[in-house]
C-alpha positions as CSV (number, residue, x, y, z in Angstrom):
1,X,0.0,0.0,0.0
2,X,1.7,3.3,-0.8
3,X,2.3,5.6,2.2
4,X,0.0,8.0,1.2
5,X,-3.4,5.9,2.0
6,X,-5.3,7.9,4.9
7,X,-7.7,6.0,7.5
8,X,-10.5,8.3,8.3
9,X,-13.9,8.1,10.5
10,X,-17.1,7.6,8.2
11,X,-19.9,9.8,9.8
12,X,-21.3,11.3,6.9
13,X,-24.0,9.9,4.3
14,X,-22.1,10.9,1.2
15,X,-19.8,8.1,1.6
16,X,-22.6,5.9,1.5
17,X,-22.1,5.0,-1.9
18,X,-18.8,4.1,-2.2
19,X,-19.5,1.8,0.8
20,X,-22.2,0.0,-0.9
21,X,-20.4,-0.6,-3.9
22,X,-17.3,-2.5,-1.8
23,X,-19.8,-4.5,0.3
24,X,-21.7,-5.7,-2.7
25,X,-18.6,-6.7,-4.3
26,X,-17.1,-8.5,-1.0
27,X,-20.1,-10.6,0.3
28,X,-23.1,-12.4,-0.7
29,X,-25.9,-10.9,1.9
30,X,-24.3,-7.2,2.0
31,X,-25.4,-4.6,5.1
32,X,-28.9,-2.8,3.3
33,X,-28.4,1.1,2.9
34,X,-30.6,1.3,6.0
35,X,-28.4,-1.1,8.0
36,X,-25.3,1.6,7.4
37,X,-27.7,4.3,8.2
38,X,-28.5,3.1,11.6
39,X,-24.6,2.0,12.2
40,X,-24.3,5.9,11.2
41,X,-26.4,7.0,14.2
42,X,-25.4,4.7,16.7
43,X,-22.8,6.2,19.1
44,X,-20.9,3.5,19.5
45,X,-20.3,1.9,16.3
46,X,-17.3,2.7,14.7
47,X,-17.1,3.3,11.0
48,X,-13.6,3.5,9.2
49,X,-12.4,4.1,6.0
50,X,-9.1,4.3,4.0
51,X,-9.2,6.3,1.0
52,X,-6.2,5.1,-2.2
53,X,-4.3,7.5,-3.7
54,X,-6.7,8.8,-6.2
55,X,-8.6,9.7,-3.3
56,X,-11.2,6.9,-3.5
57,X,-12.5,5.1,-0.5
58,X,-10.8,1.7,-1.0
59,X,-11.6,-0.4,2.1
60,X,-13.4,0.5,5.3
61,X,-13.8,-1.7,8.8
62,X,-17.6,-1.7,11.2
63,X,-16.8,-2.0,14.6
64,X,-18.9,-1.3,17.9
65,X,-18.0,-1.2,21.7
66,X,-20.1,-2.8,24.2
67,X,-18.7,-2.3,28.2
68,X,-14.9,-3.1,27.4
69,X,-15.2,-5.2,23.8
70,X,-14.1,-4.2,21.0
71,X,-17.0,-6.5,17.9
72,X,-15.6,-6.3,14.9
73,X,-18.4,-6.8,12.3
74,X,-17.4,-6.1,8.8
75,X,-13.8,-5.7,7.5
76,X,-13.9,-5.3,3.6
77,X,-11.5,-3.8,0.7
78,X,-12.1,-3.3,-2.9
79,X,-11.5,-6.5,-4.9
80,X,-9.3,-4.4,-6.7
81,X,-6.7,-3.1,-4.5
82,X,-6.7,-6.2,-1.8
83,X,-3.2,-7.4,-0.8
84,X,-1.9,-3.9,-0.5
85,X,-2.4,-4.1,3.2
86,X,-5.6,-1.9,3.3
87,X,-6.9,-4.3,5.7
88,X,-4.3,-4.7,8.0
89,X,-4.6,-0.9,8.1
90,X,-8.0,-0.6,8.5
91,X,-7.8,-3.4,11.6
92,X,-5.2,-1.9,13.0
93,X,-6.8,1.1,13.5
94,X,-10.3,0.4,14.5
95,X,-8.0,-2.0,16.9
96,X,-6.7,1.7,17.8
97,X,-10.2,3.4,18.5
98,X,-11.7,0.7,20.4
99,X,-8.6,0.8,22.9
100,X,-9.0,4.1,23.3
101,X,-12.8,3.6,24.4
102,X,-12.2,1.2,26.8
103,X,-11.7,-2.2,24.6
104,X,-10.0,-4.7,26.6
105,X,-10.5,-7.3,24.2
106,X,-11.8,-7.7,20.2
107,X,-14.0,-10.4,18.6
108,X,-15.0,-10.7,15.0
109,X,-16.6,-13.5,12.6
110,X,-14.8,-14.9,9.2
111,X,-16.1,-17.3,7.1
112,X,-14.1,-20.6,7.3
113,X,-13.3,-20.4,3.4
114,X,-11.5,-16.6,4.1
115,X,-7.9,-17.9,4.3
116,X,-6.6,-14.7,4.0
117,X,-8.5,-12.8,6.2
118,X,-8.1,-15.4,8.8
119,X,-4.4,-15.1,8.1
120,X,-4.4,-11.5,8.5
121,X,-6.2,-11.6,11.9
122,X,-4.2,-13.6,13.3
123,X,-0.8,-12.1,12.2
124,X,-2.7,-9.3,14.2
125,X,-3.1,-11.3,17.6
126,X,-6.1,-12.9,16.8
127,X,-7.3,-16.8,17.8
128,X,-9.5,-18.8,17.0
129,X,-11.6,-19.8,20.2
130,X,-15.2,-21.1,18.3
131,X,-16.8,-22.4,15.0
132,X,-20.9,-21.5,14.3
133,X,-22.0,-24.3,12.3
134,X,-23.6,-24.0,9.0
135,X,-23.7,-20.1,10.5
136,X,-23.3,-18.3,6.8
137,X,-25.8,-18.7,4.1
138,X,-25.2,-18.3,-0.3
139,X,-23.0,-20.9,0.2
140,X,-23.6,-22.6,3.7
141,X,-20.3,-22.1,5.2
142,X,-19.1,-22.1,9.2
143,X,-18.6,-19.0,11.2
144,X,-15.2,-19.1,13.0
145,X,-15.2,-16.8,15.7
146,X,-11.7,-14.9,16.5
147,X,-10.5,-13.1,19.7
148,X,-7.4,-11.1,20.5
149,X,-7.9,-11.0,24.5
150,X,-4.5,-8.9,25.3
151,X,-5.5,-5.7,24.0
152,X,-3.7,-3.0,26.0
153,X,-5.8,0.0,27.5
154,X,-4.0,3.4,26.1
């Protein structure tokens, strides 16, 4: 990823679009417009983005805090620019945010299939600790459930 990529907070509608488009293209029952809406207007979900160098919003993380954990629920980056460590980015910093909100610890879903994401998180300090059976639909797929438990209050 060139070092010019900026991670910013998503608050505003505008960016809606360019959201939309990435979750389409990344899974096969994508959040709804409204379902971003109301993330928009909860106070403590988490909405990040990281715009490429041409200024487009290339990947962008969903994240929520709840007493002192840090859910992750959606990590996702253009088809076309993943493997430029957008992700790791965007984790990273939502990893960030929730830490400084209190997060003592981080949980998140990945579909069994999702080597590399499951790679990624746990280059990042992520395990494994469960499996949801027959959890994700279009195709019928487990859920494994990821935690990293050693995040560090700031």
């Amino acid at each position: 990823m060139t070092p010019v990529a900026k991670v910013f907070a998503v608050r505003q509608i505008t960016d809606l679009s360019a959201l939309l488009r990435i979750e389409f293209a990344s899974f096969s029952r994508p959040w709804t417009p409204a379902m971003f809406q109301q993330a928009f207007a909860d106070p403590h979900t988490i909405v990040l983005a990281v715009r490429d160098t041409d200024d487009t919003i290339a990947g962008f993380v969903v994240g929520r805090v709840v007493a002192d954990e840090l859910e992750i629920l959606i990590v996702a980056v253009d088809p076309d620019r993943r493997r430029q460590g957008m992700g790791q980015r965007l984790v990273l910093a939502i990893l960030d945010l929730g830490r400084e909100q209190g997060a003592r610890a981080a949980s998140l879903e990945v579909r069994r299939s999702n080597r590399a994401a499951r790679r990624l998180y746990e280059r990042l300090g992520f395990q494994r600790e469960a499996v949801r059976q027959a959890y994700y639909q279009d195709p019928l797929e487990d859920g494994l459930i990821y935690w990293h438990r050693a995040l560090s209050p700031s």
